[in-house]
PDB file as gemmi writes it, atoms N, CA and C in Angstrom:
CRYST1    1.000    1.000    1.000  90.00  90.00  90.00 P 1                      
ATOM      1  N   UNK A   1      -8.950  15.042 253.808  1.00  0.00           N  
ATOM      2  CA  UNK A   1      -8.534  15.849 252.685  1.00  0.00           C  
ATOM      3  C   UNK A   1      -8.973  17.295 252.873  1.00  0.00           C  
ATOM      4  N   UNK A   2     -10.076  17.701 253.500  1.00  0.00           N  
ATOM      5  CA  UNK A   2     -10.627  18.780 253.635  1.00  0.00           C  
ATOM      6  C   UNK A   2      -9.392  19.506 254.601  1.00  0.00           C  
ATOM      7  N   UNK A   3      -9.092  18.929 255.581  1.00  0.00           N  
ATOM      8  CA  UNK A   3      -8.297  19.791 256.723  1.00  0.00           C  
ATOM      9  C   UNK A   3      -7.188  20.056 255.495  1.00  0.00           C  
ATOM     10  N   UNK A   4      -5.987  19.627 254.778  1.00  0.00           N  
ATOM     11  CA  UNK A   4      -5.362  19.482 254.148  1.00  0.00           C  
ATOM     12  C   UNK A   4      -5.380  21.028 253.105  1.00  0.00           C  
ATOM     13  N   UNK A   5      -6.657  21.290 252.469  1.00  0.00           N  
ATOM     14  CA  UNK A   5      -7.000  22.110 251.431  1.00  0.00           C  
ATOM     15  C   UNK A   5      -6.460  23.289 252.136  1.00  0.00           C  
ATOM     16  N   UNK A   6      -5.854  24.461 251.432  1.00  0.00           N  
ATOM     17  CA  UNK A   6      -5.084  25.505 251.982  1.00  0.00           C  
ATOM     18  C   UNK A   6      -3.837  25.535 252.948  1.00  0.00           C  
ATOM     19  N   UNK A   7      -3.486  24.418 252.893  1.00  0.00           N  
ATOM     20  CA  UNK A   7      -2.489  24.235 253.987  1.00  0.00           C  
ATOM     21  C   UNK A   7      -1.174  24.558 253.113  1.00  0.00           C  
ATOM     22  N   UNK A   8      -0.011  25.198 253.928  1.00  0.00           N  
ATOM     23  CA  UNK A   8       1.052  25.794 253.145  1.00  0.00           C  
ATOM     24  C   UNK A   8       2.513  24.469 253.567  1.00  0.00           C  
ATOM     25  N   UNK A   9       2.166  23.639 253.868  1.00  0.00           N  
ATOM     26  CA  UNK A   9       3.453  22.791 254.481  1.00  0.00           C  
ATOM     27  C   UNK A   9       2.683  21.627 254.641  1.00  0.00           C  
ATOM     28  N   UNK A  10       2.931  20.105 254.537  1.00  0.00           N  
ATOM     29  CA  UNK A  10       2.506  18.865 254.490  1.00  0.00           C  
ATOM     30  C   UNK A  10       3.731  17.888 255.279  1.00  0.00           C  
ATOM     31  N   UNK A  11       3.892  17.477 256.752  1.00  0.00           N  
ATOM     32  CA  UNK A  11       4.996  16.553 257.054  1.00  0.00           C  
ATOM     33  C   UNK A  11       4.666  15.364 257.343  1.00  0.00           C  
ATOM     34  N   UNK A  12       5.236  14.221 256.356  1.00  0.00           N  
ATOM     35  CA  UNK A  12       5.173  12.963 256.438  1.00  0.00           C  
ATOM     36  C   UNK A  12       5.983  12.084 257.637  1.00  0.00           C  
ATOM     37  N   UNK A  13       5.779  11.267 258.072  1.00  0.00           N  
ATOM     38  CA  UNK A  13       6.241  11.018 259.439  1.00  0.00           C  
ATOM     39  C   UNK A  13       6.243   9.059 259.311  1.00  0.00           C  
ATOM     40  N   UNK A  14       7.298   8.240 258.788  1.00  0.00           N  
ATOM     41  CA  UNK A  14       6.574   7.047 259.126  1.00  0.00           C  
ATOM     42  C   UNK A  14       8.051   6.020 260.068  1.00  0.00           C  
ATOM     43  N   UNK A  15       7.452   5.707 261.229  1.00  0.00           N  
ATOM     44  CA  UNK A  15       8.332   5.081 262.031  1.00  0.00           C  
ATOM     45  C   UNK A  15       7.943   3.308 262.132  1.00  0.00           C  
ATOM     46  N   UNK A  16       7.238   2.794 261.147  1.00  0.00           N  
ATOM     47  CA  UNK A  16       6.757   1.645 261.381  1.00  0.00           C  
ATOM     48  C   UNK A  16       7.077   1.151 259.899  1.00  0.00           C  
ATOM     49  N   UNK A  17       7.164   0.301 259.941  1.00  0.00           N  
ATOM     50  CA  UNK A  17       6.725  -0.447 258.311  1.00  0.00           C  
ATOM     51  C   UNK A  17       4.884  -0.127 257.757  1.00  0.00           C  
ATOM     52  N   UNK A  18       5.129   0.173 256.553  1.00  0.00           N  
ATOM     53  CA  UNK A  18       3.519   0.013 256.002  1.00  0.00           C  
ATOM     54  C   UNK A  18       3.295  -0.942 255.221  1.00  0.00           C  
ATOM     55  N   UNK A  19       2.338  -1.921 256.009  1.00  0.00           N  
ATOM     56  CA  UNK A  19       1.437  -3.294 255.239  1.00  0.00           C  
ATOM     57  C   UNK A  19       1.117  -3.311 254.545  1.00  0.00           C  
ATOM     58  N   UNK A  20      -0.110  -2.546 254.384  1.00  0.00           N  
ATOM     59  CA  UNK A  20      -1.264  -2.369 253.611  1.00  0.00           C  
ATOM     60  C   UNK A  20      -1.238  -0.541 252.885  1.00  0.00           C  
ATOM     61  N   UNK A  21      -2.048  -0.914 252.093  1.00  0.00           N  
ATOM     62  CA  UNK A  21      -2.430   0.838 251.646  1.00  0.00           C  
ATOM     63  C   UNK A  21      -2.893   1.654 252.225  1.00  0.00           C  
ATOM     64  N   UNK A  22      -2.229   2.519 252.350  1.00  0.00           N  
ATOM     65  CA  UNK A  22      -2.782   3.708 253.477  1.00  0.00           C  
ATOM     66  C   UNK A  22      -3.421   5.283 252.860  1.00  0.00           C  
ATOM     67  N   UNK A  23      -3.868   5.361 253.372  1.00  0.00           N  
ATOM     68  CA  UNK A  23      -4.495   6.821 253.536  1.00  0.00           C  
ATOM     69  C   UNK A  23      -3.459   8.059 253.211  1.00  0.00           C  
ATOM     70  N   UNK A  24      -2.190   7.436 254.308  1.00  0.00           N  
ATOM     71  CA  UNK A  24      -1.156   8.916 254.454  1.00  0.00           C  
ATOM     72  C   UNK A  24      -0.761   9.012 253.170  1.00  0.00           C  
ATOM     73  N   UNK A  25      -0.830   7.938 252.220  1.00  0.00           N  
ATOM     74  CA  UNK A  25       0.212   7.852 250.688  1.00  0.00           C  
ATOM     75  C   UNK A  25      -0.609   8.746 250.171  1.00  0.00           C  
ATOM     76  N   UNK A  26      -2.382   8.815 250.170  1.00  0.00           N  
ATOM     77  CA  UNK A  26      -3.190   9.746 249.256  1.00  0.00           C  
ATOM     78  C   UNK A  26      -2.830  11.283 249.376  1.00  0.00           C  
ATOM     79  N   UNK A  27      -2.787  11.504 251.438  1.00  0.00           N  
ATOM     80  CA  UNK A  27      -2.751  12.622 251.556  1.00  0.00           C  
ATOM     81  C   UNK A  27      -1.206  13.561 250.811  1.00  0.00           C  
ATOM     82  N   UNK A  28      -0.491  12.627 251.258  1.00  0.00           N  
ATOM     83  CA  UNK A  28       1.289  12.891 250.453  1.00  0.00           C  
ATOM     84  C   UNK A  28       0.875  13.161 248.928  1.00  0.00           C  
ATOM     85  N   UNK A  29       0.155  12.149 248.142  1.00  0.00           N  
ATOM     86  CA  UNK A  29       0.244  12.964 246.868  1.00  0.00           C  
ATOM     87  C   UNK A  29      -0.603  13.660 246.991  1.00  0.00           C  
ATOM     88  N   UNK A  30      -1.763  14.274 247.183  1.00  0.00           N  
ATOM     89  CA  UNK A  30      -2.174  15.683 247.381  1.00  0.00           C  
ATOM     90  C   UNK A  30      -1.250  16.612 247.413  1.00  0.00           C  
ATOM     91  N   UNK A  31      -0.604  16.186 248.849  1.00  0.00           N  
ATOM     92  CA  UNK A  31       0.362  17.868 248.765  1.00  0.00           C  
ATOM     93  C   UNK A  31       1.138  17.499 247.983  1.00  0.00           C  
ATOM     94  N   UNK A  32       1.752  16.744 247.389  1.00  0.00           N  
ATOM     95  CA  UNK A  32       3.039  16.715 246.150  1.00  0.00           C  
ATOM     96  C   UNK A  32       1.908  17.798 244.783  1.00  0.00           C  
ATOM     97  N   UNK A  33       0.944  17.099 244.183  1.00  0.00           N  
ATOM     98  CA  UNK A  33       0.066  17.360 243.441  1.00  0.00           C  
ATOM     99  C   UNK A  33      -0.118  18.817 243.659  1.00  0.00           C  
ATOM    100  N   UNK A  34      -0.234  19.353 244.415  1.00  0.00           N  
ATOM    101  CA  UNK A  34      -0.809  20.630 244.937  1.00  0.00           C  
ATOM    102  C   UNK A  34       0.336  21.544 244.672  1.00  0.00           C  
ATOM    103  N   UNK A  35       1.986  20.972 245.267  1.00  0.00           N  
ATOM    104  CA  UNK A  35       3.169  21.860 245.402  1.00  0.00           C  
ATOM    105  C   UNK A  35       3.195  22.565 246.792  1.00  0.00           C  
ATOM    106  N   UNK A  36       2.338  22.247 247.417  1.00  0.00           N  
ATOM    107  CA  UNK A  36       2.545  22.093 248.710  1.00  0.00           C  
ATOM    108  C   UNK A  36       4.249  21.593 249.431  1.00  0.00           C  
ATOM    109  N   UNK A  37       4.674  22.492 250.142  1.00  0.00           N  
ATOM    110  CA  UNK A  37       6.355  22.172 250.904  1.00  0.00           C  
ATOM    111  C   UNK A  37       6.032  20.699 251.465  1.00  0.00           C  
ATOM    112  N   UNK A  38       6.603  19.855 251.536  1.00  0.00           N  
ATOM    113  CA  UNK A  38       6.712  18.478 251.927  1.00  0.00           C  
ATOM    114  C   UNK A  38       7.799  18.069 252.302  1.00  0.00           C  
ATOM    115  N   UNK A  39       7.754  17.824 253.543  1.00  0.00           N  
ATOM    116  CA  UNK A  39       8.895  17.276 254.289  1.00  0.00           C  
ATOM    117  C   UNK A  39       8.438  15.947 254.692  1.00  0.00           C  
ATOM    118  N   UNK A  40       9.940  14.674 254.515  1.00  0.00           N  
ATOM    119  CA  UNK A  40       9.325  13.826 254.415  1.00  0.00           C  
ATOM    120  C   UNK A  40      10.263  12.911 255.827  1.00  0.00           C  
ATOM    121  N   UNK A  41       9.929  11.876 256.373  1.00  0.00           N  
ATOM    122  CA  UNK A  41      11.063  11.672 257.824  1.00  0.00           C  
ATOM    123  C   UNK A  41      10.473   9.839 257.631  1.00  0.00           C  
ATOM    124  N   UNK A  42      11.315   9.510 257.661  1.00  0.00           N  
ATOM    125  CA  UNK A  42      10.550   7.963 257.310  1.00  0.00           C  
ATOM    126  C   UNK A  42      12.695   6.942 258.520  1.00  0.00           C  
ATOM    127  N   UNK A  43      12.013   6.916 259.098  1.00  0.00           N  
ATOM    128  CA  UNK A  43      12.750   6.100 259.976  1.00  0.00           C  
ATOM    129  C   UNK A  43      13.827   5.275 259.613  1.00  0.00           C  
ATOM    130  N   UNK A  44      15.330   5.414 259.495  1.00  0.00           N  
ATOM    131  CA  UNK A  44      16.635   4.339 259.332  1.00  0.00           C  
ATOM    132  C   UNK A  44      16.174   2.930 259.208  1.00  0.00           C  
ATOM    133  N   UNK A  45      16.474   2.399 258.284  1.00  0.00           N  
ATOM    134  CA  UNK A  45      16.312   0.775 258.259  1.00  0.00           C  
ATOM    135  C   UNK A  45      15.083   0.378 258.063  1.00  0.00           C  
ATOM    136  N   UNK A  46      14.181   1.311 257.913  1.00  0.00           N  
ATOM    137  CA  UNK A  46      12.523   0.944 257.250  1.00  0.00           C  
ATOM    138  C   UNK A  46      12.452   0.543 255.648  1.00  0.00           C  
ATOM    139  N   UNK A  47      11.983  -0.163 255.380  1.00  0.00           N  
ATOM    140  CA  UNK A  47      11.583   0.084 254.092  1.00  0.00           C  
ATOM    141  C   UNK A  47      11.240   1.038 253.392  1.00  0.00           C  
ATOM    142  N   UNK A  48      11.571   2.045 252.318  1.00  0.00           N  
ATOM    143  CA  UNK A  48      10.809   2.958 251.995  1.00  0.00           C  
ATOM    144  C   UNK A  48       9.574   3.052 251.336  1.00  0.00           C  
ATOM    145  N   UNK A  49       8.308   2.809 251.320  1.00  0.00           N  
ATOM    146  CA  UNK A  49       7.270   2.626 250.119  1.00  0.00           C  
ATOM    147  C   UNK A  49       7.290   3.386 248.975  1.00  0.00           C  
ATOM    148  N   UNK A  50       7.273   2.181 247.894  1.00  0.00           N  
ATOM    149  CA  UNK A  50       7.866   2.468 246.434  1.00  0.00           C  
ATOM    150  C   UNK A  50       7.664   3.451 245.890  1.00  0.00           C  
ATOM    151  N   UNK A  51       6.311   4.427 246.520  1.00  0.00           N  
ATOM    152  CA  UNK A  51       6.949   5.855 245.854  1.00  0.00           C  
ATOM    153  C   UNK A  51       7.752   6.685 246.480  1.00  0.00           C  
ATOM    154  N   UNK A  52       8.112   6.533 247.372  1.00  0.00           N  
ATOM    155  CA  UNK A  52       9.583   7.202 248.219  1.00  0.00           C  
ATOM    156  C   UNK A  52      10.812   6.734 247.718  1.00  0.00           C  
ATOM    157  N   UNK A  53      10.821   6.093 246.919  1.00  0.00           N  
ATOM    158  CA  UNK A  53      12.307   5.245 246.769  1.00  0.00           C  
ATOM    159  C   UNK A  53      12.569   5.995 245.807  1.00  0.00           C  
ATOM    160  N   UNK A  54      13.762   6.638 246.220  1.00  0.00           N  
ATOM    161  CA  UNK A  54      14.900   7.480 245.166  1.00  0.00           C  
ATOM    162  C   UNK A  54      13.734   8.495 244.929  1.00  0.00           C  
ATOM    163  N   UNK A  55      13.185   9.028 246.072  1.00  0.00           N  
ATOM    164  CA  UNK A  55      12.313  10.245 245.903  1.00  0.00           C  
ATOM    165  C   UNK A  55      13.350  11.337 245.443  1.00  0.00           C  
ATOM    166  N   UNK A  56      14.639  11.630 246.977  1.00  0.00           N  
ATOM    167  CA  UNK A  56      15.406  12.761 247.063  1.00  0.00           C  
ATOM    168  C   UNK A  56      15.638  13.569 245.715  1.00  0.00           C  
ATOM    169  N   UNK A  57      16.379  12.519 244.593  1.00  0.00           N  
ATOM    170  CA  UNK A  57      17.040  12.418 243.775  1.00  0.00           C  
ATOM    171  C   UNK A  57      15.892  12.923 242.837  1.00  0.00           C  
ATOM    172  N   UNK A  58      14.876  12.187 242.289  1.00  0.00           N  
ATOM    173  CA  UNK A  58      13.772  13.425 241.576  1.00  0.00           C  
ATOM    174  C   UNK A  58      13.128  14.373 241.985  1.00  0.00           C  
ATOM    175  N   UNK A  59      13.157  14.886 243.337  1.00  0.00           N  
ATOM    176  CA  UNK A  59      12.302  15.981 243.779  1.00  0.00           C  
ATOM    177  C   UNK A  59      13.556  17.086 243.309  1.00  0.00           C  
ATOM    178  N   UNK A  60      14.818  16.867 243.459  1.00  0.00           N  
ATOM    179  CA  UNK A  60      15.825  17.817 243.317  1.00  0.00           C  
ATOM    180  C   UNK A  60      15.985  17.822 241.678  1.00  0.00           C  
ATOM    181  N   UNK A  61      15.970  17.216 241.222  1.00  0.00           N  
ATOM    182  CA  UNK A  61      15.886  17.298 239.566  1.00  0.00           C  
ATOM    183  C   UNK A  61      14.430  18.124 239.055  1.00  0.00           C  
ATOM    184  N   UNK A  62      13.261  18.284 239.365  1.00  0.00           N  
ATOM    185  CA  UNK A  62      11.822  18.466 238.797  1.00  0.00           C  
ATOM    186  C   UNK A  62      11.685  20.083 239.376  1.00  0.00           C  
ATOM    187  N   UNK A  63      11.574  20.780 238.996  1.00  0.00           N  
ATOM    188  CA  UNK A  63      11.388  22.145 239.064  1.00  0.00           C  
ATOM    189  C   UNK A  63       9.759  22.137 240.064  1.00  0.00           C  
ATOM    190  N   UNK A  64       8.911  21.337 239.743  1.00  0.00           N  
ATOM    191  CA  UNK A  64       7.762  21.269 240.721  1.00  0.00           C  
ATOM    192  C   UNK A  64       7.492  20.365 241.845  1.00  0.00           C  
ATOM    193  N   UNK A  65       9.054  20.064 241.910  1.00  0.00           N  
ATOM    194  CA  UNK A  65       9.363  19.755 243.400  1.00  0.00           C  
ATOM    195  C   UNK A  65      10.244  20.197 244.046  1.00  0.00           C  
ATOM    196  N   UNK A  66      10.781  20.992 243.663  1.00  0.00           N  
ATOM    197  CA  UNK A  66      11.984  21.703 244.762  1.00  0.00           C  
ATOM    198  C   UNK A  66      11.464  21.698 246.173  1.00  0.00           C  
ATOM    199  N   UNK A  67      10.295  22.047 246.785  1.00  0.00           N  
ATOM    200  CA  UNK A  67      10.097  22.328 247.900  1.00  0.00           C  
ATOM    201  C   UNK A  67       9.740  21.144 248.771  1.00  0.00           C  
ATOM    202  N   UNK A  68      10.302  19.834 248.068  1.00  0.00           N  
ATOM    203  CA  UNK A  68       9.984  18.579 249.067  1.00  0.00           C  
ATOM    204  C   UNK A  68      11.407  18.079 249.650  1.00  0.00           C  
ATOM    205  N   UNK A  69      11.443  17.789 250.631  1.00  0.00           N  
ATOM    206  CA  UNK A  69      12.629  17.252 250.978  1.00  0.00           C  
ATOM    207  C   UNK A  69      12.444  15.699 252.136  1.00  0.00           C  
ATOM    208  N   UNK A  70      14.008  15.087 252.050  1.00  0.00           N  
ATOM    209  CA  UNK A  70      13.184  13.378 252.831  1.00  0.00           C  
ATOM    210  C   UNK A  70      14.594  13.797 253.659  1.00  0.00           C  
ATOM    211  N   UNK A  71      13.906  12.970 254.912  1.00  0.00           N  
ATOM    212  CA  UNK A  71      15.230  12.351 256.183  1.00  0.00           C  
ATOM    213  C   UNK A  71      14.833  11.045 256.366  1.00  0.00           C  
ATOM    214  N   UNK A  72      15.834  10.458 255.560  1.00  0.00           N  
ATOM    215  CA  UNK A  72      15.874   8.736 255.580  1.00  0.00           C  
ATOM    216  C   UNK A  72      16.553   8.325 256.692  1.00  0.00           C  
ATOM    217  N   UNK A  73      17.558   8.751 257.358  1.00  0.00           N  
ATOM    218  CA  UNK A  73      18.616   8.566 258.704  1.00  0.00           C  
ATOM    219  C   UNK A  73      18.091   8.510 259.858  1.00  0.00           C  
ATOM    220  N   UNK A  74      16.521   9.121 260.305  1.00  0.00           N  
ATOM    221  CA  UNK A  74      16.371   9.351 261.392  1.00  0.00           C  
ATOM    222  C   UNK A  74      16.335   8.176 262.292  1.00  0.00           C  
ATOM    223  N   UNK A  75      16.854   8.684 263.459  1.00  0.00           N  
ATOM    224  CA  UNK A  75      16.918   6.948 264.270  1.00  0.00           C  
ATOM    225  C   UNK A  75      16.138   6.550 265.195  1.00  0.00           C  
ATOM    226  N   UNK A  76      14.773   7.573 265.536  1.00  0.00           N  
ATOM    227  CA  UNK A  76      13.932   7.567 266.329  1.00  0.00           C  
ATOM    228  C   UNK A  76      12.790   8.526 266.196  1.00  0.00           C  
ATOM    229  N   UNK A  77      11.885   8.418 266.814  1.00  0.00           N  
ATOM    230  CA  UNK A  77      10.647   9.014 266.941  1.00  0.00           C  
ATOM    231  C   UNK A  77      11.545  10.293 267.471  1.00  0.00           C  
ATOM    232  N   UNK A  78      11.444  10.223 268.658  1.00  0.00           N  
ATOM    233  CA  UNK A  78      12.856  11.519 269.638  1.00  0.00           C  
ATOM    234  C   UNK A  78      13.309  12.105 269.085  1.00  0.00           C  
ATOM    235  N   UNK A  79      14.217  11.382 267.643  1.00  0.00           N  
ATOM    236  CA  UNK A  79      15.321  12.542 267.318  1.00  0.00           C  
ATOM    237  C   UNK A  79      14.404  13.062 266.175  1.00  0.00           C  
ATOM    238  N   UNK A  80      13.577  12.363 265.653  1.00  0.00           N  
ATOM    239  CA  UNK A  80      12.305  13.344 264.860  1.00  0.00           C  
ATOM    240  C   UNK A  80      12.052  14.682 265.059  1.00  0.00           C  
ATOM    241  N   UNK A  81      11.338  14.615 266.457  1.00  0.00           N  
ATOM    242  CA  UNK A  81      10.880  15.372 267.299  1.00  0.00           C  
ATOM    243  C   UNK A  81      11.862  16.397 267.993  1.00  0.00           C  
ATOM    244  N   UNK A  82      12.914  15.859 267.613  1.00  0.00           N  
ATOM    245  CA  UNK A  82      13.860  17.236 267.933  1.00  0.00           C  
ATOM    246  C   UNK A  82      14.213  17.983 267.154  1.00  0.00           C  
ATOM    247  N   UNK A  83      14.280  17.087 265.864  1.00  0.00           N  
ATOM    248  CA  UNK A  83      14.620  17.688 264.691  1.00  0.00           C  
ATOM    249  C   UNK A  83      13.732  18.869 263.976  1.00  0.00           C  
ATOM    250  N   UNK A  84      12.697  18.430 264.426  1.00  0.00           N  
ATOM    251  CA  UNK A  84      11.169  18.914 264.338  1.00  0.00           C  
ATOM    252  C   UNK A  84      11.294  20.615 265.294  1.00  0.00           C  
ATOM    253  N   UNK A  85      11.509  20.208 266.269  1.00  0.00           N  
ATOM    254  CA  UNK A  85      11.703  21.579 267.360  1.00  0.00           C  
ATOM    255  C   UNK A  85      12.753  22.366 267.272  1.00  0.00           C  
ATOM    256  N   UNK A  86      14.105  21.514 266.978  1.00  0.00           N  
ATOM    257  CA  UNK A  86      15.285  22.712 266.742  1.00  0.00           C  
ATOM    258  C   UNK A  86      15.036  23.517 265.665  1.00  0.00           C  
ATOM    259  N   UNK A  87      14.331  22.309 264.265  1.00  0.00           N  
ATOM    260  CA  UNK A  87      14.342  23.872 263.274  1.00  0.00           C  
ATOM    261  C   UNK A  87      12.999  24.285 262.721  1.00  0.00           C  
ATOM    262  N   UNK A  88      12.184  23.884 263.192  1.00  0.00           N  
ATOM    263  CA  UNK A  88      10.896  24.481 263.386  1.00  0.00           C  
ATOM    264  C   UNK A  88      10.249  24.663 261.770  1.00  0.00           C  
ATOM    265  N   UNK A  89       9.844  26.294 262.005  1.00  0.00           N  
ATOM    266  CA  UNK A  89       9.259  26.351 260.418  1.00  0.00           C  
ATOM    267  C   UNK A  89      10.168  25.844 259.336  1.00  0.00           C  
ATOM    268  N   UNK A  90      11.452  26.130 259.364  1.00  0.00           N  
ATOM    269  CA  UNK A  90      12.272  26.080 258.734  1.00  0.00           C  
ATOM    270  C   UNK A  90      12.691  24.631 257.933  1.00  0.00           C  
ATOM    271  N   UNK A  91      12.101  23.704 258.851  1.00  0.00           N  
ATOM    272  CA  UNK A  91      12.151  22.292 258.457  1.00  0.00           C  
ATOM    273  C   UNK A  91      11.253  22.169 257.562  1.00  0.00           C  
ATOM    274  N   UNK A  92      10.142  22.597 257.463  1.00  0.00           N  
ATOM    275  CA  UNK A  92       8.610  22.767 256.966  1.00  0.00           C  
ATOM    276  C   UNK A  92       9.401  23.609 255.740  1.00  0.00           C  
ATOM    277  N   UNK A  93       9.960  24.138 255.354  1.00  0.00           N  
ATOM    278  CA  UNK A  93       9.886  25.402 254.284  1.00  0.00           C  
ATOM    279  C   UNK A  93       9.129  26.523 254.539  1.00  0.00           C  
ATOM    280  N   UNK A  94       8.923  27.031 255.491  1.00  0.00           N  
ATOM    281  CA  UNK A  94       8.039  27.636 255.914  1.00  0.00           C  
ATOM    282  C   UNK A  94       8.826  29.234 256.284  1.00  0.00           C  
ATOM    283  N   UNK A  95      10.214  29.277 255.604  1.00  0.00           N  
ATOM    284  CA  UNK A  95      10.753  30.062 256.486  1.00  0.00           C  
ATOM    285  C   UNK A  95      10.741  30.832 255.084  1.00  0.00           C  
TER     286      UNK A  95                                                      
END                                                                             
């Protein structure tokens, strides 16, 4: 949480199914909580964890989320990571 504090962009990344309760869900609401830019990439055909589900749709409705956005489609780690490099800050909100 400490690295986290002052940070201007937060990217969520999940290519696996999640079991159990994790850590990354705390750090995600931090930066949601905070208003921190949040970009979110959660892998095609995963489950989404139940607070991601039908995120898109209220982050675009809530005035103190405009700056989060999700890629539910992605079809790989790779095309993440490209997606990640072609648009850089810009993916982040950072631009």
């Amino acid at each position: 949480m400490i690295a986290l504090f002052g940070c201007e962009a937060y990217l969520y990344l999940q290519f696996a199914e999640v079991l159990r309760p994790s850590s990354a869900f705390v750090e995600l609401g931090f930066a949601l909580g905070t208003k921190m830019k949040v970009t979110i990439i959660v892998q095609k055909g995963l489950t989404s964890p139940y607070m991601l589900r039908g995120f898109g749709a209220v982050a675009a409705r809530l005035k103190f989320l405009e700056e989060a956005r999700i890629y539910t489609e992605v079809e790989s780690p790779d095309e993440a990571a490209s997606l990640i490099a072609s648009n850089g800050r810009e993916l982040l909100g950072l631009t």
